[in-house]
C-alpha positions in Angstrom: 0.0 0.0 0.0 1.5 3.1 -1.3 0.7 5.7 1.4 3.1 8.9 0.2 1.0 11.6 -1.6 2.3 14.3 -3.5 1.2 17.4 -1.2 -2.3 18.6 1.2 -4.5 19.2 -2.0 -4.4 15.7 -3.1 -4.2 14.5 0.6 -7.7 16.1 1.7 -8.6 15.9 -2.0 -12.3 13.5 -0.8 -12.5 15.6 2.3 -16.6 16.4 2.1 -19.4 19.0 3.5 -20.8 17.8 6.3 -17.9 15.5 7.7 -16.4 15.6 10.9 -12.5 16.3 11.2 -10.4 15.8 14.1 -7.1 18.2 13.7 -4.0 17.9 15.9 -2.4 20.5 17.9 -2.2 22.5 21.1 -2.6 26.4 20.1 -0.8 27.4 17.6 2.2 24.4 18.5 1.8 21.2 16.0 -0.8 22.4 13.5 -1.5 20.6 10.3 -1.2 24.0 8.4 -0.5 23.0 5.1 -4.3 20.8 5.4 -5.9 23.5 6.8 -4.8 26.0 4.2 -5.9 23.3 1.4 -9.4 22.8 3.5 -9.8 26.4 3.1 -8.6 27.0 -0.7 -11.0 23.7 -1.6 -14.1 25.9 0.4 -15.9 22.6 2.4 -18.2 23.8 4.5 -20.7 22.7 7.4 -17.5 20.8 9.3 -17.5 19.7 12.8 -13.6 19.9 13.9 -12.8 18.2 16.8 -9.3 20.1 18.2 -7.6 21.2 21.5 -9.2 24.9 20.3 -9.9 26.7 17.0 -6.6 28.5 16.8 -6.7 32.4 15.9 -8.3 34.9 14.1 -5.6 34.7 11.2 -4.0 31.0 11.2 -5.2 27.7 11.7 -9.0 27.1 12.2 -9.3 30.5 12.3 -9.2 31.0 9.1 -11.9 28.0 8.3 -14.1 29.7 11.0 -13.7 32.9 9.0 -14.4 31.5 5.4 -17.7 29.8 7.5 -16.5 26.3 7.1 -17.3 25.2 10.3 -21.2 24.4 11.5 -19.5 22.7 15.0 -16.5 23.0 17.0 -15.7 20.5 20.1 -13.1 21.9 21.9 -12.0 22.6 25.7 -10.4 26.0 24.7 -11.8 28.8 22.8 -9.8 32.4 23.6 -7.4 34.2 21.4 -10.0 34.4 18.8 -12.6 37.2 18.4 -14.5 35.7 15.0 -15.1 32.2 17.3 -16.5 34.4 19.9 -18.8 36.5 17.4 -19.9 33.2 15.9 -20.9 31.6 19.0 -22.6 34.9 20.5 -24.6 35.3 17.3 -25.6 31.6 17.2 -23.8 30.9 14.0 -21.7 27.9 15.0 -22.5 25.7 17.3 -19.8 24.9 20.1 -18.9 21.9 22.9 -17.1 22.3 25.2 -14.6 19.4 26.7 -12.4 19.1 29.9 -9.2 19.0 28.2 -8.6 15.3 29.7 -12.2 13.9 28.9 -11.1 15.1 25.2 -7.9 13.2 24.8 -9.2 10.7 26.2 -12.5 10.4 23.9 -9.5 10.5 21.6 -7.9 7.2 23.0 -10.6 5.3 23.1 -11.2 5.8 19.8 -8.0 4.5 18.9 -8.5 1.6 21.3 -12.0 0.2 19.7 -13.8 1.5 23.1 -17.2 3.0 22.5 -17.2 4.7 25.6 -14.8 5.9 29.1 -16.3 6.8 32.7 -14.6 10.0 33.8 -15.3 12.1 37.0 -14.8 15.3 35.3 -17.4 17.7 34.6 -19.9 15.5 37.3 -22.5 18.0 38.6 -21.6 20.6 36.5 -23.1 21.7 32.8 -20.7 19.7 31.0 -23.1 16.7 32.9 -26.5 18.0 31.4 -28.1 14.9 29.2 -25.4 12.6 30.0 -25.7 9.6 31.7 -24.2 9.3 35.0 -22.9 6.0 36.9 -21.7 5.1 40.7 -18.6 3.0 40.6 -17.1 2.5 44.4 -19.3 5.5 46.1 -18.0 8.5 43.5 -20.4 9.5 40.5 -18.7 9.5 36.6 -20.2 10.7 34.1 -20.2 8.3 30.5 -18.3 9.9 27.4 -18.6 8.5 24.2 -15.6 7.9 21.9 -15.0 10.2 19.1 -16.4 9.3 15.7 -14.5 11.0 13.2 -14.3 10.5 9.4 -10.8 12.0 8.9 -7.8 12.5 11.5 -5.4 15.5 10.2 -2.0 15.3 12.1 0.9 17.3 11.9 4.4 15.7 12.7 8.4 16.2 12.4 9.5 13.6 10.7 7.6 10.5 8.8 8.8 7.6 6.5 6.6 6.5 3.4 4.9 3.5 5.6 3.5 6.1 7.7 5.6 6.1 10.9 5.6 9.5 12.5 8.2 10.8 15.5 7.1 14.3 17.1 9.1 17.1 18.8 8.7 18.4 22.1 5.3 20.1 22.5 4.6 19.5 19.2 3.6 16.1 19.8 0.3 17.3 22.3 -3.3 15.8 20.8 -1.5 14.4 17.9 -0.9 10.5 18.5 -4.0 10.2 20.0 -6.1 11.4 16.9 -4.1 10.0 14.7 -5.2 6.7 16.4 -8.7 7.4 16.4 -9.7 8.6 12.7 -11.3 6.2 9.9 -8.8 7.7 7.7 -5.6 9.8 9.2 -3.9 12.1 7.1 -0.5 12.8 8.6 1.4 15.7 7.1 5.7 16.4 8.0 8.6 18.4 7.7 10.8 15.7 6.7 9.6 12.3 5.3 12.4 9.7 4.5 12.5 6.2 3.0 10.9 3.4 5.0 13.3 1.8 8.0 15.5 5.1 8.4 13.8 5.6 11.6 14.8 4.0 14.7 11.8 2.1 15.9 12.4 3.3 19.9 12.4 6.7 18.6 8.3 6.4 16.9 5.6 7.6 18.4 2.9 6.6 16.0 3.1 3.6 14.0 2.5 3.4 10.4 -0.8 0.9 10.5 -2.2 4.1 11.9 -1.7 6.7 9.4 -3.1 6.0 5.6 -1.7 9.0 3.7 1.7 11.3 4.3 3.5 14.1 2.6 6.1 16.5 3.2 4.8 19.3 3.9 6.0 23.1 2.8 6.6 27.0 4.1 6.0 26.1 8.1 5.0 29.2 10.0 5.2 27.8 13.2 3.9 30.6 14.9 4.0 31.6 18.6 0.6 32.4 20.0 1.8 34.5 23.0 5.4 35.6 23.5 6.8 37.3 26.9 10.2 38.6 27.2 11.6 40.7 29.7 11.2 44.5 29.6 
């Protein structure tokens, strides 16, 4: 199975309206950018993204958010970006909102084949409303079902052609764990080399996870808030 495209366009090429996307990354750290740039140029619309937030007003899912791509947005952070907020104040997109665990871990257990986890966040609070609630041992959990996702879109530093994928530092964040848990993962990197240059202690994801990767171009890797001294 060959898995190497040549770039994002003809990665996301059967990408849909109306599907439901799962997108690596923490902020701004370990985006799929070239995939989300190619998301926007192709124009899909009424998405549901599930990701760690919905990035800023200029990069990432911001800019789907501001072409109106996105109908639904599950995410357990939503600040540094003033269109989300206008969207979701004006009823235009439709937003839930996760404990940051209980999301990674709907992540997992997609990955893992389990339709659903018991988790004590979010018991007695609005994040509880409509969900079912259990007693294991004395102590309440609320039941979280497993993300089902058509794609997975994953951002990583290096890859070979059979689809292994090692991240760096913070980069690596929400990324294995969707990249286990979509039908199809799409795994874009900076450097993708032949097949058994990697050392196998150094992978994080293995290849039987990821069905398409490509080297990706022109990185930004942008800084979402920088502090230095006066």
């Amino acid at each position: 199975m060959n898995k190497v495209v040549n770039n994002a366009e003809e990665a996301i090429k059967d990408i849909q309206d109306g599907m439901t996307l799962m997108l690596g990354g923490f902020g701004l750290c370990g985006i799929p950018e070239n995939c989300i740039n190619a998301l926007v140029a192709k124009g899909v619309k009424d998405l549901t993204c599930i990701s760690n937030n919905a990035g800023v007003d200029d990069f990432g899912i911001g800019l789907m958010l501001k072409q109106r791509q996105v109908k639904k947005m599950i995410s357990s952070y939503v600040g540094e970006n003033a269109e989300f907020e206008r969207q979701l104040l004006s009823g235009e997109l439709e937003v839930e909102l996760i404990p940051q665990g209980t999301l990674a871990t709907r992540c997992m257990a997609s990955g893992y084949g389990m339709p659903v986890i018991f988790t004590p966040a979010g018991v007695g609070t609005e994040v509880a409303i409509g969900k079912e609630v259990r007693n294991f041992n004395g102590k309440d959990y609320l039941m979280e079902y497993a993300f089902d996702s058509d794609f997975a879109i994953v951002k990583a530093w290096k890859g070979d052609t059979m689809g292994n994928l090692i991240f760096r530092s913070t980069a690596r964040n929400f990324n294995p764990v969707m990249a286990m848990a979509g039908k199809i993962t799409i795994a874009e990197v900076e450097h993708l080399v032949p097949a058994g240059e990697l050392d196998p202690d150094q992978i994080h994801t293995p290849g039987i996870f990821v069905h398409r990767i490509f080297e990706g171009k022109n990185y930004e890797k942008r800084i979402e808030q920088r502090t230095v001294r006066s």
